[in-house]
C-alpha positions as CSV (number, residue, x, y, z in Angstrom):
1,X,28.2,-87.3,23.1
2,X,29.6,-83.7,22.1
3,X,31.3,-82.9,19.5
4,X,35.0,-81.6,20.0
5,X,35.3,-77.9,18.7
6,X,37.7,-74.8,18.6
7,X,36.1,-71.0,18.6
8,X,37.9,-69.2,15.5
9,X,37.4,-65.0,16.1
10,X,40.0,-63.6,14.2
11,X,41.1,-60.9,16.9
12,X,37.7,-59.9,18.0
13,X,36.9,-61.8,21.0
14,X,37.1,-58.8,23.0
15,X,34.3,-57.5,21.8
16,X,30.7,-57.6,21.2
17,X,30.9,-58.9,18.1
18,X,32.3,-62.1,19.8
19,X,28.6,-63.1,20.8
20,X,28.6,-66.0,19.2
21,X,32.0,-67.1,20.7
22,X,30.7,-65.8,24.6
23,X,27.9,-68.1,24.1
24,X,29.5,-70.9,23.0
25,X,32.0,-70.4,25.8
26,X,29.5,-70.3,28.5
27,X,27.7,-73.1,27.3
28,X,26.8,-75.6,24.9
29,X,24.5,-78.8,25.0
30,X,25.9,-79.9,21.3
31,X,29.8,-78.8,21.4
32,X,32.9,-79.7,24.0
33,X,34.9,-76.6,22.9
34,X,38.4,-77.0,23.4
35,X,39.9,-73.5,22.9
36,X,39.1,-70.1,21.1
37,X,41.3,-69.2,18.5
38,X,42.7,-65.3,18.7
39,X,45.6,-63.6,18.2
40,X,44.3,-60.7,20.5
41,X,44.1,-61.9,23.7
42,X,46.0,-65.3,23.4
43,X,47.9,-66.9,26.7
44,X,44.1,-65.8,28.6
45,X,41.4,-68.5,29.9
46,X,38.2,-68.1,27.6
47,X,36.2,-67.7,31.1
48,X,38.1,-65.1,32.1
49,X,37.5,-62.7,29.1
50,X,33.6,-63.8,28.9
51,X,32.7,-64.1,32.6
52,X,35.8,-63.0,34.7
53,X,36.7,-66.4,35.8
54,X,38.8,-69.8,34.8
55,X,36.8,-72.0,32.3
56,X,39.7,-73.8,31.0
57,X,39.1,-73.0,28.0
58,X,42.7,-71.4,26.6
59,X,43.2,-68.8,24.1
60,X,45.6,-69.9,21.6
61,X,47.4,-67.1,18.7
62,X,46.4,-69.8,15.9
63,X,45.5,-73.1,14.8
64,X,49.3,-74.3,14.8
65,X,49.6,-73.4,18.4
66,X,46.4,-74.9,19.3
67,X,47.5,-78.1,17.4
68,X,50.6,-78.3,18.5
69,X,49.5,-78.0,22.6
70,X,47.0,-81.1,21.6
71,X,49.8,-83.1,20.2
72,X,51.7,-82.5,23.8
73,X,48.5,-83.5,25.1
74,X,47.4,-86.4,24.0
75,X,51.0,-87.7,22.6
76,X,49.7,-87.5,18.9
77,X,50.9,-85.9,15.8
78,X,49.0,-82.3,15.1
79,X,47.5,-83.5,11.8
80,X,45.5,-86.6,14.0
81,X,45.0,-84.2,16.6
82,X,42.8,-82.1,13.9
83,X,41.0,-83.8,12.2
84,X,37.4,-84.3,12.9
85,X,37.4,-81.2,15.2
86,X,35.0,-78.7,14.3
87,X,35.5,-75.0,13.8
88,X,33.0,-72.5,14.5
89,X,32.9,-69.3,13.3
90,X,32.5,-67.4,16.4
91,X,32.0,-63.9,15.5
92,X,29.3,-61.4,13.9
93,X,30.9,-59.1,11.3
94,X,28.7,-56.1,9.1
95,X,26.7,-57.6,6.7
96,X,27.5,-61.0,7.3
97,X,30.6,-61.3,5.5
98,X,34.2,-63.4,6.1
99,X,37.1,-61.4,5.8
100,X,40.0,-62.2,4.0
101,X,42.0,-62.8,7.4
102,X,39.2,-65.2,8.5
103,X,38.9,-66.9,5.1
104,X,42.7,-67.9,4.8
105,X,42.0,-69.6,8.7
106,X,39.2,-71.6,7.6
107,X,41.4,-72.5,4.7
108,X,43.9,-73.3,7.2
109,X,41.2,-75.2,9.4
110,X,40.3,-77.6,6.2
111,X,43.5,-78.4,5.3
112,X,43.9,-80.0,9.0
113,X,40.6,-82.1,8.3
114,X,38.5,-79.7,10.6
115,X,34.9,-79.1,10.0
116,X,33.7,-75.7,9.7
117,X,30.4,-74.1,10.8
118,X,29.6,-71.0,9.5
119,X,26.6,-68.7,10.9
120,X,27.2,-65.8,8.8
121,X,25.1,-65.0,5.8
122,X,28.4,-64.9,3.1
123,X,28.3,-68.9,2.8
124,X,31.0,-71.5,2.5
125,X,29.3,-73.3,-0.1
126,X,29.7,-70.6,-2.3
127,X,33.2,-70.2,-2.2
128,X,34.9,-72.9,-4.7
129,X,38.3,-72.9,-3.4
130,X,36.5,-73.1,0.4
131,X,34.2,-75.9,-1.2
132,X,37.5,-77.4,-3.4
133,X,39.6,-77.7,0.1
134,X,36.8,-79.5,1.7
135,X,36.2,-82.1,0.0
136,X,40.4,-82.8,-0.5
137,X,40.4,-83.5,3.3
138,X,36.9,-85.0,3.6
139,X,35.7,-82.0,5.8
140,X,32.2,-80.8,6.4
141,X,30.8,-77.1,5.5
142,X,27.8,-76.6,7.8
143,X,26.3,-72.9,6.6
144,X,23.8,-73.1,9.3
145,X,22.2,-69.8,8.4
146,X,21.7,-70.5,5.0
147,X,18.1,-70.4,4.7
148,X,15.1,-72.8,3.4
149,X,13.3,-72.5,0.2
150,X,9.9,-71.2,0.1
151,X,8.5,-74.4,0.1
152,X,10.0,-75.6,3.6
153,X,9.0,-72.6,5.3
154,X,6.0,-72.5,7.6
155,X,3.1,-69.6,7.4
156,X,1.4,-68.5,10.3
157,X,-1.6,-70.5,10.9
158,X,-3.1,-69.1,14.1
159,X,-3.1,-72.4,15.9
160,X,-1.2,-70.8,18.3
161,X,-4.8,-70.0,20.1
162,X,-4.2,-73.6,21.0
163,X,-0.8,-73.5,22.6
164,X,-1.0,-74.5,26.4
165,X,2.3,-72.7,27.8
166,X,2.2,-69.0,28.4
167,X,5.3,-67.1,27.0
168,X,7.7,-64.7,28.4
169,X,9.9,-63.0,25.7
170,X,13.3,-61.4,26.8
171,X,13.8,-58.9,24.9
172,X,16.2,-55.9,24.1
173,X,16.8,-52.2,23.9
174,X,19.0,-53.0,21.2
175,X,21.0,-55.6,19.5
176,X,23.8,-57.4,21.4
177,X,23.1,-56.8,24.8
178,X,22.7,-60.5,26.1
179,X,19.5,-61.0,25.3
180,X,20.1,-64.9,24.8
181,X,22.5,-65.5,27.3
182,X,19.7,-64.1,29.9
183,X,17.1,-66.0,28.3
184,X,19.6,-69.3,29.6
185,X,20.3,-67.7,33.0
186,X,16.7,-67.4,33.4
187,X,15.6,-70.7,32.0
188,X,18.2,-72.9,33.8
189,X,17.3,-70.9,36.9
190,X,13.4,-71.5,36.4
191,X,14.0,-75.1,36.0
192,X,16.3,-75.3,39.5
193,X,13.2,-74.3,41.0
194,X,11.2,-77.0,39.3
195,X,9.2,-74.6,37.0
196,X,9.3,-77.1,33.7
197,X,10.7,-74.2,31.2
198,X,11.8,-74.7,27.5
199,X,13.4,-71.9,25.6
200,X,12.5,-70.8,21.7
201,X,15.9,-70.1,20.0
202,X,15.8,-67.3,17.2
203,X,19.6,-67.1,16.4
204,X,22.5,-69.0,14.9
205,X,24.1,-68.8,18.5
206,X,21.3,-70.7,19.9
207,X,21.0,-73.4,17.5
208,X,24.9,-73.7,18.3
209,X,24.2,-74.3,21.9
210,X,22.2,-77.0,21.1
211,X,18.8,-75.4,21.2
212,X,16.0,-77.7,19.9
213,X,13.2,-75.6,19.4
214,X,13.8,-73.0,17.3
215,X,14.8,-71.0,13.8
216,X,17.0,-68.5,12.7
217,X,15.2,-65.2,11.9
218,X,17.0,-63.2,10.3
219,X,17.6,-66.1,7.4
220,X,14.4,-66.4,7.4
221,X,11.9,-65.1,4.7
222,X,10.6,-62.3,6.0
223,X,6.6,-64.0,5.2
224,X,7.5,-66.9,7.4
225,X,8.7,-65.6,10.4
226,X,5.3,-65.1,11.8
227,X,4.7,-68.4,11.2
228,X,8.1,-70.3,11.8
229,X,7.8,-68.7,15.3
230,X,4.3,-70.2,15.6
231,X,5.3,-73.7,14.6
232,X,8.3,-73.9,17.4
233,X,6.1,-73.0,20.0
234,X,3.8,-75.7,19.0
235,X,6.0,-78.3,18.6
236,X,7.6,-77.3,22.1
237,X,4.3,-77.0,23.4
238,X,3.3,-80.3,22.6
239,X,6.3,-82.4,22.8
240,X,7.7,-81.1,26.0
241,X,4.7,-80.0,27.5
242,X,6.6,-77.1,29.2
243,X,5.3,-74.2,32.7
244,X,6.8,-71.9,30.1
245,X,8.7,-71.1,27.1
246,X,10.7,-68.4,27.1
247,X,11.5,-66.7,23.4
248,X,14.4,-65.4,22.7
249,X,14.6,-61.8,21.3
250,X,16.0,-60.6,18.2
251,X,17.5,-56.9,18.1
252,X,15.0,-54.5,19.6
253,X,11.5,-52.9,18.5
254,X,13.2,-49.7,17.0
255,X,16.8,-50.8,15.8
256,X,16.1,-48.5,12.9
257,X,18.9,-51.3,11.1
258,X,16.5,-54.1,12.1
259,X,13.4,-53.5,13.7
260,X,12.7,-56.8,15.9
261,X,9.9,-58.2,18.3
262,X,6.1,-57.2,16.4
263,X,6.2,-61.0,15.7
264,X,6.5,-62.2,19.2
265,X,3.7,-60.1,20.8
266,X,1.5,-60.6,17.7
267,X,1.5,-63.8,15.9
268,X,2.8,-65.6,19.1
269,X,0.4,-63.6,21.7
270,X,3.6,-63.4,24.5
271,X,2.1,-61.7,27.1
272,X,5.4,-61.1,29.4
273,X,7.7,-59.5,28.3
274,X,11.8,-59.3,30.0
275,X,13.6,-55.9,28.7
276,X,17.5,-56.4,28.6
277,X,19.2,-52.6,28.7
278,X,22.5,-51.1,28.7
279,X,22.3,-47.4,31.1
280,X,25.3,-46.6,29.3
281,X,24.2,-47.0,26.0
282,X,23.3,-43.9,24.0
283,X,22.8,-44.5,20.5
284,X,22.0,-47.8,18.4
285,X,24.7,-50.0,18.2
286,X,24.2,-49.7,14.1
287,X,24.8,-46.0,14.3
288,X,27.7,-45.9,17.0
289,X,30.1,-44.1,14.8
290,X,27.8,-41.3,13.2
291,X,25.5,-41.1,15.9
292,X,22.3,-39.9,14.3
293,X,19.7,-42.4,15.9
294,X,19.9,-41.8,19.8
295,X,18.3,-44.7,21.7
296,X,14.8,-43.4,23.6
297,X,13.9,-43.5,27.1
298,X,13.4,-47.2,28.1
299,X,10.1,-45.6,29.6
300,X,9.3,-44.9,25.7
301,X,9.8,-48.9,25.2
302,X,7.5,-50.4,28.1
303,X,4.7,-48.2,27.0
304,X,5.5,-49.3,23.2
305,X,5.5,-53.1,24.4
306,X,2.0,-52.5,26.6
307,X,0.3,-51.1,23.5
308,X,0.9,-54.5,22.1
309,X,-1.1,-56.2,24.8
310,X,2.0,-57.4,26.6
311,X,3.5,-56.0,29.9
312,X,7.1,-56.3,31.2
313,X,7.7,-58.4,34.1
314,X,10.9,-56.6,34.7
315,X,14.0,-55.1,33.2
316,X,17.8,-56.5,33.1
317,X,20.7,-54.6,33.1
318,X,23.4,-55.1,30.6
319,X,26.3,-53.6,32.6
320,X,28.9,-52.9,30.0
321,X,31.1,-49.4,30.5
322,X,29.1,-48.9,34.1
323,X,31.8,-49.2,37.7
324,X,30.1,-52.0,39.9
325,X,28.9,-48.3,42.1
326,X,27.4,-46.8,38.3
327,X,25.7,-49.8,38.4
328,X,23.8,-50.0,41.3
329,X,23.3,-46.5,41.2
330,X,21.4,-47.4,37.7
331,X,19.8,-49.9,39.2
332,X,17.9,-48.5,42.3
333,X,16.9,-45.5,39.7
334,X,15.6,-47.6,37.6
335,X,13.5,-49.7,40.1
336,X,12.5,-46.6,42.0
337,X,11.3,-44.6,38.4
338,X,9.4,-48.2,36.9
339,X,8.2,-49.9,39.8
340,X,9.5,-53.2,38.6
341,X,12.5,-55.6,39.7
342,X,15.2,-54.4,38.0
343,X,18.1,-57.6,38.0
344,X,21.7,-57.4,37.1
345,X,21.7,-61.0,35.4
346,X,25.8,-61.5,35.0
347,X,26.6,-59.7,38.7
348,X,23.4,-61.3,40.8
349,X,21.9,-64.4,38.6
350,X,18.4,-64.7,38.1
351,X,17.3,-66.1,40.6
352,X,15.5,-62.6,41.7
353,X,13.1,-63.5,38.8
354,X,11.4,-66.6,39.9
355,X,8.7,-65.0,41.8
356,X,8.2,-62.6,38.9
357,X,8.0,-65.6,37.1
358,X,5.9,-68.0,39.1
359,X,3.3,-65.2,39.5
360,X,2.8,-64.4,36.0
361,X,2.6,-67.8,35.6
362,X,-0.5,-67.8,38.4
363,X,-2.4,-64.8,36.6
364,X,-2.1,-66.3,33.1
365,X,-3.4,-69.4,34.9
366,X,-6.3,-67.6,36.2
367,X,-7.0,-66.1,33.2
368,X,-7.7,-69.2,31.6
């Protein structure tokens, strides 16, 4: 059974550093989520905002209103209508940390008997009026990013030589660009298609939407990674004995603010790779207001990704900023210039991808 949740974004769900929120919104195995909280864009359906279409999912300006349309609902008083709901934090802010504007919501959020879940790296635990309010209204902090100790981590053993399932990574030309919520798409498409497919979550969003194979990377010490990525390919591997596991990417091979994806090519030997773009794009997301590190030619990255040993199955087009003509304009370019499929994943699906799929799947098989 899911839990019952509400989305908190503190004015930011209209943009991309709602991910979290847009994921959650879409879908989730784990959480029921009852409405996003944002003062922005309040009155809206959720659905429409992330996908163009009703989810019923409403926006509300704040948890009073939200509380007060459940009470109308159900014929209960607001504080019953609270408590036990959970409260996600559904944004990505610079460095990690809660702003004061956030903080006094969660505050707000405890003090209804909410429970809070937190994937940003400034953690609730470590705030003593945060931690103090809790425990008054017998509320749970989850911190899901906070990471292991040394001792719980996993190091790369190389057993991976043993792993059955061949891998497709989806990754990115840079952070934020759907890289996860593709990764879904494709999954859930593979599987309507009865391709057994499994998916290696590498993100707090993931882990939110009830991923079960997985870590979170970027909490993760930086000696482990190699080998935390190994170990929940092996446990998927062997418990679900999968067609496929797709990995989710993490930021992009040359975000100069995180370089992302060695890991996946070699300590977990992917040999496909799915490269998510934006056309529109110019400049790293981490460098959009000075401007200093312009993105390369996505020629630049398929050559980078086949020096690793791995070659890309095809490429998916973030369309953010692009007309639906700008788009398909970038899209037969792109096909024409790389001579692979090139799939619009939010405007077409994925199901263009299945024979890509099903025939990488034939020559790994061959291989082996």
């Amino acid at each position: 059974m899911k839990e019952e949740a509400i989305i908190l974004t503190s004015g930011k769900f209209d943009s991309h550093n709602a991910k979290t929120a847009f994921g959650l919104v879409r879908k989730s195995e784990h959480y029921d989520i009852l409405a996003v909280i944002d003062q922005n864009t309040a009155g809206r359906d959720a659905g429409e905002l992330v996908d163009g279409k009703a989810f019923e999912i409403p926006v509300h300006a704040s948890i009073k209103e939200f509380l007060r349309s459940q009470s109308l609902k159900h014929n209960a008083t607001p504080e019953e209508c609270g408590r036990g709901v959970y409260a996600i934090i559904g944004i990505a802010t610079a460095g990690g940390f809660i702003p004061d504007d956030l903080r006094l919501e969660l505050l707000e959020a405890l003090s209804c008997g909410m429970h809070i879940v937190n994937g940003l790296h400034h953690y609730l635990s470590d705030d003593a009026e945060i931690v103090k309010t809790a425990k008054q209204n017998c509320a749970e902090l989850l911190d899901i990013r906070k990471p292991k100790s040394a001792r719980d981590h996993v190091f790369w053993t190389g057993d991976i030589l043993n792993v059955r399932a061949p891998r497709i990574a989806m990754f990115g030309t840079d952070c934020a660009l759907g890289k996860r919520t593709s990764s879904i798409w494709l999954r859930d498409a593979c599987r309507e298609h009865g391709i057994r497919t499994e998916m290696i979550y590498t993100g707090q969003t993931g882990k939110l939407q009830g991923g079960r194979y997985g870590f979170i990377l970027d909490s993760t010490l930086n000696d482990f990674v190699s080998g935390e990525l190994e170990y929940a390919i092996i446990c998927c591997d062997q418990k679900e004995n999968p067609d496929l596991i797709l990995l989710e990417g993490q930021s992009s091979l040359r975000n100069p603010s995180g370089p992302c994806g060695s890991e996946y090519l070699c300590s977990a030997l992917v040999k496909g790779v799915i490269l998510q773009h934006a056309p529109k794009q110019k400049y790293y997301l981490a460098d959009e207001d000075r401007k200093l590190w312009p993105m390369p030619p996505i020629e630049e990255e398929l050559e980078l990704i086949s020096l690793y040993g791995a070659q890309t199955l095809a490429v998916t087009l973030n369309s953010s900023g692009l007309t639906k003509t700008e788009l398909q304009t970038e899209q037969k370019n792109l096909e024409e210039s790389l001579g692979l499929p090139v799939v619009c994943p939010k405007e077409e699906g994925m199901e263009r991808l299945v024979p890509v799929v099903l025939e990488f799947l034939k020559l790994e098989a061959e291989k082996n």
